[in-house]
C-alpha positions in Angstrom: 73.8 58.4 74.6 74.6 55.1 75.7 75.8 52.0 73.3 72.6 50.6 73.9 70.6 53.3 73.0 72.4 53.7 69.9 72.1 50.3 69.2 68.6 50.1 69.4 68.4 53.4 67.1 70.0 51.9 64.1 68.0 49.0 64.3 64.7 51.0 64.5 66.0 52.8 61.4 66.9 49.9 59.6 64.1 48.1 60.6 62.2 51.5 59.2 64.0 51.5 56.1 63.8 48.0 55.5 59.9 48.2 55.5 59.8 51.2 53.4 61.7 49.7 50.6 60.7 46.0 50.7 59.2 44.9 47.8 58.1 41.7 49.2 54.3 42.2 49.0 51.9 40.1 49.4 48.2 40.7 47.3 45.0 38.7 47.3 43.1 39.1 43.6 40.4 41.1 45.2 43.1 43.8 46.1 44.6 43.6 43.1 41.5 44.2 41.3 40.9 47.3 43.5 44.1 48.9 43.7 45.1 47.5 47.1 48.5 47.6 48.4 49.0 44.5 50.0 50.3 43.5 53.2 53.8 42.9 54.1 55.1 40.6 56.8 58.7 40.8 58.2 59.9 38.3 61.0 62.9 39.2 63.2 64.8 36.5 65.3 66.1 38.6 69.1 67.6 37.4 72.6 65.4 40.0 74.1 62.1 41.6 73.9 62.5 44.9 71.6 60.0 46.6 70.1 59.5 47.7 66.5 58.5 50.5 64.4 55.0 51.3 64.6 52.9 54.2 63.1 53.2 55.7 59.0 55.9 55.4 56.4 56.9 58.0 54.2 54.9 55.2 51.3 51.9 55.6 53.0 51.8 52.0 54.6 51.0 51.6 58.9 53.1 49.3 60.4 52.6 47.7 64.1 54.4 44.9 65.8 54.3 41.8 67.9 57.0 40.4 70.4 56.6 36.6 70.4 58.3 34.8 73.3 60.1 31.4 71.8 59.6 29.3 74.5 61.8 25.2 75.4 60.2 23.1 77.3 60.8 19.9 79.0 59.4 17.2 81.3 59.4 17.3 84.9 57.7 15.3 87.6 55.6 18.3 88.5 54.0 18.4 84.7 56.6 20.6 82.6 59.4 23.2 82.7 59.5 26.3 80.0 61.6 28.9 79.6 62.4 31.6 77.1 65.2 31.2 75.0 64.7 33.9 72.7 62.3 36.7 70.9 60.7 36.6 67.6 59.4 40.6 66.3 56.8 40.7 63.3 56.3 43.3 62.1 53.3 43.9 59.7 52.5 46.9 57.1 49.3 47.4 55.5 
């Protein structure tokens, strides 16, 4: 196993426990009235494009993910020049 790999283990797990235990969630009244669990959103700032934990927690919850390029741009004769300067990784439990 190489350091990356086990780098990218622990954060899958702590990214798994972290969702698991959060109690950061978010309710509209209608789910509240009908028992509804909520949905809970967790941003994640990266230099590179990693993915997150998707399928079912132990607490019954799916989670998926989205890699979101954060992009700088600037001015150039031709229009404009971007480039990606880092990653942002929400992840989203229902």
């Amino acid at each position: 196993m190489t350091i990356a790999t086990a780098i990218r283990t622990a954060f899958a797990a702590t990214l798994a426990i972290g969702i698991a235990g959060s109690s950061m969630l978010v309710t509209s009244d209608a789910e509240a009235r009908r028992g509804g669990r909520g949905v809970y959103i967790q941003q994640y700032d990266m230099q590179r494009p990693d993915h997150g934990f998707e399928g079912h927690t132990s607490f019954g919850y799916y989670c998926s993910y989205k890699r979101l390029p954060k992009r700088v741009c600037s001015p150039t004769a031709n229009g404009e020049n971007c480039k990606i300067v880092g990653w942002t990784l929400e992840q989203m439990c229902s």
